[in-house]
C-alpha positions in Angstrom: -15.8 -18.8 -75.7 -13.4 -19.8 -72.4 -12.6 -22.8 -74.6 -11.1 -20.5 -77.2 -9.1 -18.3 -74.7 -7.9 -21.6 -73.0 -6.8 -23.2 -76.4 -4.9 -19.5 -77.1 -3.4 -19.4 -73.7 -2.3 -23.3 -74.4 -0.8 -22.7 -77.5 1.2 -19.4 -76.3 2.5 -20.9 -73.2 3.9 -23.9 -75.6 5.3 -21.4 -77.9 7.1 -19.9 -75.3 8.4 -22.3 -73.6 9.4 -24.2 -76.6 11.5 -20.7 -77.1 13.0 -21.4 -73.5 14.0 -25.1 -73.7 15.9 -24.2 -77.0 17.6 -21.8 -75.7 18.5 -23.4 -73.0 19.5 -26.2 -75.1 21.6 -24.3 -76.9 23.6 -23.1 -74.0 23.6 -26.7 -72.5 25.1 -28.2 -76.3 28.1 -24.8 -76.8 28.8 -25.9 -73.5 29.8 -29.1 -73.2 31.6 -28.5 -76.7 33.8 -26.1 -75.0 33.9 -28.7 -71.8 35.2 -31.5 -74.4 37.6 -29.3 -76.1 39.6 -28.0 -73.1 38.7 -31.6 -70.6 39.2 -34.2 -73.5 41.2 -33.1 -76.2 43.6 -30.6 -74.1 43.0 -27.9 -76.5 41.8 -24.3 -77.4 38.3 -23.6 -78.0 38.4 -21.0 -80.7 34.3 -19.4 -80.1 34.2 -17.6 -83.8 35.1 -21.0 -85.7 33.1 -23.0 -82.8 35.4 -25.3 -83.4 38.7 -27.1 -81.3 42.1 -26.1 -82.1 44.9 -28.4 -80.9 47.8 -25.9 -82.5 46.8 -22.5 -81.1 45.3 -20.9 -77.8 42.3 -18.5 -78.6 41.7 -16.0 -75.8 38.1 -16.9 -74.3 34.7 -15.0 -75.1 31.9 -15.2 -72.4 29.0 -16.6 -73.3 27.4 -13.4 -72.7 29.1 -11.6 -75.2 28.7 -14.2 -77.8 24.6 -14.1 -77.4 24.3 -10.9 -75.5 20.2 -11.3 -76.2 19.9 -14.7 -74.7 19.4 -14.1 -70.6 16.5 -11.2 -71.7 14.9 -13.5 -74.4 15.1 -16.5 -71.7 13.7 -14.5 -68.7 10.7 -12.8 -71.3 9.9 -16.5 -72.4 9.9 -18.3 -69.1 7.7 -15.5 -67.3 5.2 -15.7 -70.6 4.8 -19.1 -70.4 4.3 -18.9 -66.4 2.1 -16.6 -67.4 0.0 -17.9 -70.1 0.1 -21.1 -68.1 -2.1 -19.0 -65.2 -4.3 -17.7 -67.6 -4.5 -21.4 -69.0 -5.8 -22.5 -65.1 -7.6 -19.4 -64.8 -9.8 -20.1 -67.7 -10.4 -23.4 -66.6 -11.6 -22.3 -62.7 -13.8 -19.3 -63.9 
């Protein structure tokens, strides 16, 4: 029966830190897009296109306000996994 649980708790903690490294990679990748728009090209990031304008300046949109779910989902996530990662150990000890 504990090897069940421990195979559960494996497979959650997985899932949810799978869910944290892509969003974290997915903040890491818009932002160095945004980096080698304004650093490289000398340009205007324009965040609704996601793409680089050389021609016109678009006004900036925080990152917070583009994903405004993203800190909470991260932070649910990364205390999940810590948490089905204990439970994971716990199994084991017990």
């Amino acid at each position: 029966m504990k090897s069940k649980f421990r195979i559960v708790f494996l497979a959650l903690a997985l899932l949810a830190g799978g869910a944290f490294i892509s969003l974290s990679f997915r903040f890491l990748l818009e932002e160095k897009k945004v980096d080698d728009c304004l650093s490289a090209k000398h340009g205007s990031f324009d965040y609704s296109t996601k793409s680089c304008d050389l021609e016109t300046n678009h006004s900036y949109v925080p990152y917070s306000a583009r994903h405004p779910l993203d800190k909470r989902v991260a932070l649910i996530a990364f205390l999940c996994c810590i948490a089905f990662l204990s439970g994971y150990f716990y199994t084991k000890r017990g």
